[in-house]
PyMOL Python script that loads the backbone (N, CA, C, O; Angstrom):
from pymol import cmd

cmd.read_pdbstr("""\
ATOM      1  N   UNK A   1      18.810   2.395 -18.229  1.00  0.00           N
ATOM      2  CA  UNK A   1      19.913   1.469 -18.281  1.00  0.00           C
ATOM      3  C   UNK A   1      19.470   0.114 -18.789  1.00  0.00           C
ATOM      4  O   UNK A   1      18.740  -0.045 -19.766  1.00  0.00           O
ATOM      5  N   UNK A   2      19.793  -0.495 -18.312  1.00  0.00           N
ATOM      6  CA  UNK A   2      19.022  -1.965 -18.742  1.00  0.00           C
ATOM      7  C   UNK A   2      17.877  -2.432 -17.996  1.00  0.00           C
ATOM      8  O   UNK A   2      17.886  -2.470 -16.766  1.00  0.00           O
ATOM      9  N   UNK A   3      16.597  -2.893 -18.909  1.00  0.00           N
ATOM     10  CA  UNK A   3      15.444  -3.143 -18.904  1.00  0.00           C
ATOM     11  C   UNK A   3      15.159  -4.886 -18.978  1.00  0.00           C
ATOM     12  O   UNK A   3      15.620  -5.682 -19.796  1.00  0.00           O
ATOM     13  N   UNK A   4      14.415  -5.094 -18.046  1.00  0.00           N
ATOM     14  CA  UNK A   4      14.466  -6.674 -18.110  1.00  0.00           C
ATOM     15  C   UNK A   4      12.765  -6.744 -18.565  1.00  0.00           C
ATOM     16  O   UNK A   4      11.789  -6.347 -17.928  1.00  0.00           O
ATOM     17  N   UNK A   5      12.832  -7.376 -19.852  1.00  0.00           N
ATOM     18  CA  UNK A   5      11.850  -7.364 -20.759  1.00  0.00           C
ATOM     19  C   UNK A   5      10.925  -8.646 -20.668  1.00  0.00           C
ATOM     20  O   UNK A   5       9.846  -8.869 -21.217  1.00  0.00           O
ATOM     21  N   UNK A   6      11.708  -9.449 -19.774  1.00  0.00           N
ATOM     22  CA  UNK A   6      10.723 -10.949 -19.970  1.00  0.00           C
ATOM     23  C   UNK A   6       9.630 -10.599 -18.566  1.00  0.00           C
ATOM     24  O   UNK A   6      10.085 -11.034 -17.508  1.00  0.00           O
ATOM     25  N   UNK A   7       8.939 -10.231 -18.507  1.00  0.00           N
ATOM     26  CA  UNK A   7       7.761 -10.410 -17.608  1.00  0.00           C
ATOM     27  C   UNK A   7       6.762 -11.477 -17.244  1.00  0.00           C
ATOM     28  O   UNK A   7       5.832 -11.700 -18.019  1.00  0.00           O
ATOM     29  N   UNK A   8       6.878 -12.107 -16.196  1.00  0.00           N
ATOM     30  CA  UNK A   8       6.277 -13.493 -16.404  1.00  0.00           C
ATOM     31  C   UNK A   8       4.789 -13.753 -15.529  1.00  0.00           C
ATOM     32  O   UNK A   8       4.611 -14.604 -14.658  1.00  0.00           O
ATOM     33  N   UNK A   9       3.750 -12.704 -16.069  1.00  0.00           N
ATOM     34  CA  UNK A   9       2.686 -12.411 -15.312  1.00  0.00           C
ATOM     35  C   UNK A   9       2.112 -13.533 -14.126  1.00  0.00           C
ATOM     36  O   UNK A   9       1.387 -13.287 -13.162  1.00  0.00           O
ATOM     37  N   UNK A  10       2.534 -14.476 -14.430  1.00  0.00           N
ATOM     38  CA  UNK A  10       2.357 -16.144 -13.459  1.00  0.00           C
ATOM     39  C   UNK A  10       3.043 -15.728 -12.281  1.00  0.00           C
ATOM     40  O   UNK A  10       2.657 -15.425 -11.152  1.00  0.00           O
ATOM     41  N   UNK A  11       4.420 -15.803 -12.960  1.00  0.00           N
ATOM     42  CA  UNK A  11       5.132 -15.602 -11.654  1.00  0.00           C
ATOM     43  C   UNK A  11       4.686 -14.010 -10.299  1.00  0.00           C
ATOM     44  O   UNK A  11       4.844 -13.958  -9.080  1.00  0.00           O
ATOM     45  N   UNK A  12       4.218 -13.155 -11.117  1.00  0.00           N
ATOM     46  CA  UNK A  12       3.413 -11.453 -10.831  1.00  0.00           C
ATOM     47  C   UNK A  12       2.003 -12.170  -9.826  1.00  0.00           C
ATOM     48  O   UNK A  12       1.357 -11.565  -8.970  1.00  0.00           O
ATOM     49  N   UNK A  13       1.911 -12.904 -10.051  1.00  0.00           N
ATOM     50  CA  UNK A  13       0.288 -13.479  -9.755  1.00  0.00           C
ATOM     51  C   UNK A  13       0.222 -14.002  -8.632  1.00  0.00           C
ATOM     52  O   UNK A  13      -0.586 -13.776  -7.732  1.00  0.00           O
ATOM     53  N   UNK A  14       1.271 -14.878  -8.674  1.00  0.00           N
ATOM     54  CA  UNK A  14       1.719 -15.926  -7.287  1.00  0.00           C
ATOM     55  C   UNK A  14       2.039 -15.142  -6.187  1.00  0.00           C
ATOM     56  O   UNK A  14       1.437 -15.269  -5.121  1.00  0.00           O
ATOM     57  N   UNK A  15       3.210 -14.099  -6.405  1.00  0.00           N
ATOM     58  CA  UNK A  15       4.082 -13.470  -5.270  1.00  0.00           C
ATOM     59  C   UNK A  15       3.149 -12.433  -4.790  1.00  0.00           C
ATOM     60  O   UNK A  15       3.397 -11.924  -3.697  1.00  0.00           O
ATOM     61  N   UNK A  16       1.810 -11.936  -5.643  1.00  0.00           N
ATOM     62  CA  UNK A  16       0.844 -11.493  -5.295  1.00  0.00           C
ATOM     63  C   UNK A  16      -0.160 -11.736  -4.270  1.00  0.00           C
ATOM     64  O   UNK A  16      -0.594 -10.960  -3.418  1.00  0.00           O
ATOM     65  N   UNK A  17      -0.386 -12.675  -4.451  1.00  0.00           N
ATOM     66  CA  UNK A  17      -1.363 -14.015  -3.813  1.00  0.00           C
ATOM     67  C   UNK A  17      -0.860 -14.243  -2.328  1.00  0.00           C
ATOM     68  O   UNK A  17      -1.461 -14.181  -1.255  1.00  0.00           O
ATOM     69  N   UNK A  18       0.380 -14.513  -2.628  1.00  0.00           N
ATOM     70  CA  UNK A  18       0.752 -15.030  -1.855  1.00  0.00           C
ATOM     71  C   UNK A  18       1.197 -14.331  -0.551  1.00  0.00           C
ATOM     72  O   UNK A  18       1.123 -14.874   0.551  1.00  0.00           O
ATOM     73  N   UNK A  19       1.748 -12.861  -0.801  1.00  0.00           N
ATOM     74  CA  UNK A  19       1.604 -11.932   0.233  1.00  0.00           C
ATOM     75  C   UNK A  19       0.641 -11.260   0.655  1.00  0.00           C
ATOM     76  O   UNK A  19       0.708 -10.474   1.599  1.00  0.00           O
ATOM     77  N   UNK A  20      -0.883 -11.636  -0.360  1.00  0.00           N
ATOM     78  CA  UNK A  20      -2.128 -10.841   0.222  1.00  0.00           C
ATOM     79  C   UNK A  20      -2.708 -11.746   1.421  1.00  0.00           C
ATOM     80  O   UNK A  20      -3.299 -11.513   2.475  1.00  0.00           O
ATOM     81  N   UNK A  21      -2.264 -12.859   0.764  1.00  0.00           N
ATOM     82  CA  UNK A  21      -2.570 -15.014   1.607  1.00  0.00           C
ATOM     83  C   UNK A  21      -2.197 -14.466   2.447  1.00  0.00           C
ATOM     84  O   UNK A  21      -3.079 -14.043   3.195  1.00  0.00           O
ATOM     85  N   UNK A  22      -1.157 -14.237   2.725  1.00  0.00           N
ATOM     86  CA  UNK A  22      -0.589 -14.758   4.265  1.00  0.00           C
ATOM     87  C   UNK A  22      -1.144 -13.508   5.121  1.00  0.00           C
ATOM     88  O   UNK A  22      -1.372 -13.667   6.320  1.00  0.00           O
ATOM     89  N   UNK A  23      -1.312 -12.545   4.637  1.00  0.00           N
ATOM     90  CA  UNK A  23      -2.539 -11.408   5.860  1.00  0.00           C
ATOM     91  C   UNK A  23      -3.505 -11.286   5.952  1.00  0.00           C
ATOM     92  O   UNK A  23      -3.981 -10.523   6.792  1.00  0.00           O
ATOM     93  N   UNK A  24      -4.216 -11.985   5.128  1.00  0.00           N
ATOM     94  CA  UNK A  24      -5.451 -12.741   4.997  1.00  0.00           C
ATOM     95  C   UNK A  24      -5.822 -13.805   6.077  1.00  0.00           C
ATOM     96  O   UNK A  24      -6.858 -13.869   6.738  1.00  0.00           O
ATOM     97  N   UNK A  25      -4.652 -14.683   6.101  1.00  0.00           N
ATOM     98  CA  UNK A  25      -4.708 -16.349   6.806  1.00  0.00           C
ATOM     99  C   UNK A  25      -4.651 -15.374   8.492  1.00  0.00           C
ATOM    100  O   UNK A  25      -5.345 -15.743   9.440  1.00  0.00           O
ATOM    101  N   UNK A  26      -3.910 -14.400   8.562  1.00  0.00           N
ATOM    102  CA  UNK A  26      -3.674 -14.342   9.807  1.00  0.00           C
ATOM    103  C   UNK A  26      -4.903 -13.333  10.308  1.00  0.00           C
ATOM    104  O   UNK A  26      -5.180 -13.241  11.504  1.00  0.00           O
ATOM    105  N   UNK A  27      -5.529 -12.674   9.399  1.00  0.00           N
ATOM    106  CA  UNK A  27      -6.329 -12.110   9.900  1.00  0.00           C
ATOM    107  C   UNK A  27      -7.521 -13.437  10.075  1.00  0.00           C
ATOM    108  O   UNK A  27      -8.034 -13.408  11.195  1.00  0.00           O
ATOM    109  N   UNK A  28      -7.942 -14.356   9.351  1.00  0.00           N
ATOM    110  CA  UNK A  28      -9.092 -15.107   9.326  1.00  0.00           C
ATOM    111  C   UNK A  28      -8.889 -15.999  11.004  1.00  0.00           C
ATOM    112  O   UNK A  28      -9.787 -16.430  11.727  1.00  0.00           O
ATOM    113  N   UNK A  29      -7.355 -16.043  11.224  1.00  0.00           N
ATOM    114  CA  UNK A  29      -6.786 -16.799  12.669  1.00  0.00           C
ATOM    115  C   UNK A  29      -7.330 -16.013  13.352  1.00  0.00           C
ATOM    116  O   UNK A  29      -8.049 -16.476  14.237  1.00  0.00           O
ATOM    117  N   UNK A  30      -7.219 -14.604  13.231  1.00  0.00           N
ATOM    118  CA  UNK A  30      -7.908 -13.986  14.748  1.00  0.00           C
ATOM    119  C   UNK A  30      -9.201 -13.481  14.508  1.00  0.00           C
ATOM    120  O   UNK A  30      -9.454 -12.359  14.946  1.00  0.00           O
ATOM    121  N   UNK A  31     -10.385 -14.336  13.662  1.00  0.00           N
ATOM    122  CA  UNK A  31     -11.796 -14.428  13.906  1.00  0.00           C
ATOM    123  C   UNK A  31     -11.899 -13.844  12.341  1.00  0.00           C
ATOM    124  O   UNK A  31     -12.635 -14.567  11.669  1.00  0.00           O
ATOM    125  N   UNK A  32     -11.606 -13.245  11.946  1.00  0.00           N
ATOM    126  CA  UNK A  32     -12.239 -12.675  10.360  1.00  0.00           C
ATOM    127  C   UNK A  32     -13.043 -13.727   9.675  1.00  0.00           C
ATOM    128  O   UNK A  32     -12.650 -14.872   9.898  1.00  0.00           O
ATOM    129  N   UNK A  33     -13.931 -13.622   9.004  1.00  0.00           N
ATOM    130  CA  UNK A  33     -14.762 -14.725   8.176  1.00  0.00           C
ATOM    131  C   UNK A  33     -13.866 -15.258   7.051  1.00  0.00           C
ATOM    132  O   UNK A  33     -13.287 -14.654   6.148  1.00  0.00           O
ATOM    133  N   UNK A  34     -13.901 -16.156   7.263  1.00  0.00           N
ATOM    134  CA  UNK A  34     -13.248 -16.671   5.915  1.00  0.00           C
ATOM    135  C   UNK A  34     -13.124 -16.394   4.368  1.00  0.00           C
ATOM    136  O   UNK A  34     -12.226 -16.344   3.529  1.00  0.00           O
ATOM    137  N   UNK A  35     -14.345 -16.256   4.420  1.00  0.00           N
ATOM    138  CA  UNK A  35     -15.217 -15.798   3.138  1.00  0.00           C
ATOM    139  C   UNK A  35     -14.572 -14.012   2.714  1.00  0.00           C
ATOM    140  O   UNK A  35     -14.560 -13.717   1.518  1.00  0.00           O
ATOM    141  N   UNK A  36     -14.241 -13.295   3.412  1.00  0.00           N
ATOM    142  CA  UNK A  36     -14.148 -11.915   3.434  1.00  0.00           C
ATOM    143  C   UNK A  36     -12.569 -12.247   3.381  1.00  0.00           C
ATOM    144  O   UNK A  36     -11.994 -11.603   2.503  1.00  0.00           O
ATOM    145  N   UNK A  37     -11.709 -13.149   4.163  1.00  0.00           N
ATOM    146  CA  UNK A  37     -10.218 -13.606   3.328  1.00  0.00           C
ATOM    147  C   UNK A  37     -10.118 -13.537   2.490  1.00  0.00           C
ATOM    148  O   UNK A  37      -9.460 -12.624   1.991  1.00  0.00           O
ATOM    149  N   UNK A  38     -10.904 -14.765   1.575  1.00  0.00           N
ATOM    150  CA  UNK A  38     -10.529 -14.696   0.390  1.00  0.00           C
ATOM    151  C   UNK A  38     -10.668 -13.774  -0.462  1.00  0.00           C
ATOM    152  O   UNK A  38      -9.849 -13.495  -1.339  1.00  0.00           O
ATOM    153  N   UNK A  39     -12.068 -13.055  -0.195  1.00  0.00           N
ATOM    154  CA  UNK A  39     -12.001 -11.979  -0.932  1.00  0.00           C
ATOM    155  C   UNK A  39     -11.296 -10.895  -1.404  1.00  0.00           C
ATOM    156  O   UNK A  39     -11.383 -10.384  -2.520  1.00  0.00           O
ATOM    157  N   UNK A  40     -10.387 -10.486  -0.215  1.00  0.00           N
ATOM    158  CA  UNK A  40      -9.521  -9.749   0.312  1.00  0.00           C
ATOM    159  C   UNK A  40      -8.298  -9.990  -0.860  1.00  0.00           C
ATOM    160  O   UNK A  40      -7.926  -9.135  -1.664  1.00  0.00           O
ATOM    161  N   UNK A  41      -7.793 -11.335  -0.744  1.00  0.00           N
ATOM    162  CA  UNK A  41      -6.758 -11.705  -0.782  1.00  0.00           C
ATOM    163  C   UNK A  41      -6.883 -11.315  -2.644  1.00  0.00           C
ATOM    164  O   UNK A  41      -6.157 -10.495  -3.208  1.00  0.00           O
ATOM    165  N   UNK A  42      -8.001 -12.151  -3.341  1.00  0.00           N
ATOM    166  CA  UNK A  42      -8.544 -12.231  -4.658  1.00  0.00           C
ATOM    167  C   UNK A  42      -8.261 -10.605  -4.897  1.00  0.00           C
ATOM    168  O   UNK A  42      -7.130 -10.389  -5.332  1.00  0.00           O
ATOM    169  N   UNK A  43      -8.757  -9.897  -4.773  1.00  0.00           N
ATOM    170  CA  UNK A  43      -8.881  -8.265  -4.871  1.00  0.00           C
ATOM    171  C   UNK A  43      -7.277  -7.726  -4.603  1.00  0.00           C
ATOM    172  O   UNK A  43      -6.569  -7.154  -5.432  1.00  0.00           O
ATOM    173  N   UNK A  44      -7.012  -7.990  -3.555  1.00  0.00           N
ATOM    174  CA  UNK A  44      -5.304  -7.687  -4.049  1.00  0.00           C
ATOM    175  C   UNK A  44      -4.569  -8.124  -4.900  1.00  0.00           C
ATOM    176  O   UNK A  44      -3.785  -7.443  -5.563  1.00  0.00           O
ATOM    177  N   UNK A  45      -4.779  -9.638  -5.008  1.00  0.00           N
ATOM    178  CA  UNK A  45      -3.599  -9.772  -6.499  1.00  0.00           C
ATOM    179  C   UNK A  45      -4.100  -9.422  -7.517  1.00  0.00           C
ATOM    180  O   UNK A  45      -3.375  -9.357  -8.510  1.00  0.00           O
ATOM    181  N   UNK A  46      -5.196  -9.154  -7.599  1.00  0.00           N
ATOM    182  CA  UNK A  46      -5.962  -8.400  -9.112  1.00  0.00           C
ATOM    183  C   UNK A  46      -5.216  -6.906  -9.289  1.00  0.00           C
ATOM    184  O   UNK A  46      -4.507  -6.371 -10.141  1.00  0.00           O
ATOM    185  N   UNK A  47      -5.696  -6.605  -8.203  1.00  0.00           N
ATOM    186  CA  UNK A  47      -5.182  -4.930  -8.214  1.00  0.00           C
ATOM    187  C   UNK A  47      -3.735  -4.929  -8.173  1.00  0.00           C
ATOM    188  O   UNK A  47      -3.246  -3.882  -8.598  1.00  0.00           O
ATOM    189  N   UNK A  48      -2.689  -6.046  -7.676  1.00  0.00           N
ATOM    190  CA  UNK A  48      -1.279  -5.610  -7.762  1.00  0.00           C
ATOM    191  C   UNK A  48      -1.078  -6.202  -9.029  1.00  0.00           C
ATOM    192  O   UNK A  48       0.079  -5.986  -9.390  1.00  0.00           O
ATOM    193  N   UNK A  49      -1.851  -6.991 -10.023  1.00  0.00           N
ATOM    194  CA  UNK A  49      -1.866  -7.453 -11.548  1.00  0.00           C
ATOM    195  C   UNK A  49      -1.540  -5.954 -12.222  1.00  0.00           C
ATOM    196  O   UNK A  49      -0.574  -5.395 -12.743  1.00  0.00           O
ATOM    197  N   UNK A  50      -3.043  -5.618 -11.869  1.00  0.00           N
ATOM    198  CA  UNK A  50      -3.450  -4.606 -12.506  1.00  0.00           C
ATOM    199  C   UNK A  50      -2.372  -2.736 -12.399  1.00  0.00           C
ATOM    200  O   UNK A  50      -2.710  -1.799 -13.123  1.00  0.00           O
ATOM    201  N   UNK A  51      -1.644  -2.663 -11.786  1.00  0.00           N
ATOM    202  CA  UNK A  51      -0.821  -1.924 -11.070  1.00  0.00           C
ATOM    203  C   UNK A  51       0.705  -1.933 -11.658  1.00  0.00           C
ATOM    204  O   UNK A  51       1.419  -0.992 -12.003  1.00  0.00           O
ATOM    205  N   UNK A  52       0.923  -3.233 -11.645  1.00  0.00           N
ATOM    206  CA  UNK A  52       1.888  -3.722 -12.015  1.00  0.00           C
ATOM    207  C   UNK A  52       2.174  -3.399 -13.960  1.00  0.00           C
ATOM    208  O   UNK A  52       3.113  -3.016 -14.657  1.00  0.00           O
ATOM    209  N   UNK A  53       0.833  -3.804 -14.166  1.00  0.00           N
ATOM    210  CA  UNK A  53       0.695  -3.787 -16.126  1.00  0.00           C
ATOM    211  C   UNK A  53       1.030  -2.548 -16.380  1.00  0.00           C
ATOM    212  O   UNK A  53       2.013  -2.305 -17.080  1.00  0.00           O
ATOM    213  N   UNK A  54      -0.004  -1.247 -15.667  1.00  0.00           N
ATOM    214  CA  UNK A  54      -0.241  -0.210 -15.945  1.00  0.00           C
ATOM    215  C   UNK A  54       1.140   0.862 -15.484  1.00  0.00           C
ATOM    216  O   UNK A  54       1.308   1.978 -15.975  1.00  0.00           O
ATOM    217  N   UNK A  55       2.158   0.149 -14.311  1.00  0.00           N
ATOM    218  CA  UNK A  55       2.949   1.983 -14.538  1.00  0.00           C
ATOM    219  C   UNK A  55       4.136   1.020 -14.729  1.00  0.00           C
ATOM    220  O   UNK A  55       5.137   1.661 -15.048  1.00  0.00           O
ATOM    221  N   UNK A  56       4.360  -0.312 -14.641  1.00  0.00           N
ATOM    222  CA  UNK A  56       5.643  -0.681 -14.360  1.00  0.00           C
ATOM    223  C   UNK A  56       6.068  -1.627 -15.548  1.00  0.00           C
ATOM    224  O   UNK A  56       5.747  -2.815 -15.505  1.00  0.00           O
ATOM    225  N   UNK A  57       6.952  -0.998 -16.856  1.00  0.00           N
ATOM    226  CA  UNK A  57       6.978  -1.684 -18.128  1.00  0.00           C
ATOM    227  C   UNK A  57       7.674  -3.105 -18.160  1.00  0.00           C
ATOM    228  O   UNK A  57       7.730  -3.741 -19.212  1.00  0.00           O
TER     229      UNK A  57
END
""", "prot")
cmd.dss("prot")
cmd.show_as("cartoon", "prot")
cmd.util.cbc("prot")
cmd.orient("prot")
């Protein structure tokens, strides 16, 4: 049917981030290393980048 063609990988990046962030932040609240947050968080929006490119046009 109709295909919405403007893809705005920024905007893909943020809403990414930003929902890996916030289970990240809450896991680092109840003792997680910080360091292993971010990592966490970095590695998910890559992979929902990457996910996103590959099945969803």
């Amino acid at each position: 049917m109709y295909r919405n063609t403007t893809k705005d990988p920024v905007v893909a990046a943020v809403t990414a981030a930003i929902g890996a962030g916030t289970v990240a932040a809450i896991s680092v609240s109840r003792g997680q290393n910080l360091f292993v947050g971010i990592a966490v968080t970095i590695f998910a929006t890559v992979a929902a980048l990457v996910i996103d490119a590959l099945f969803f046009e």
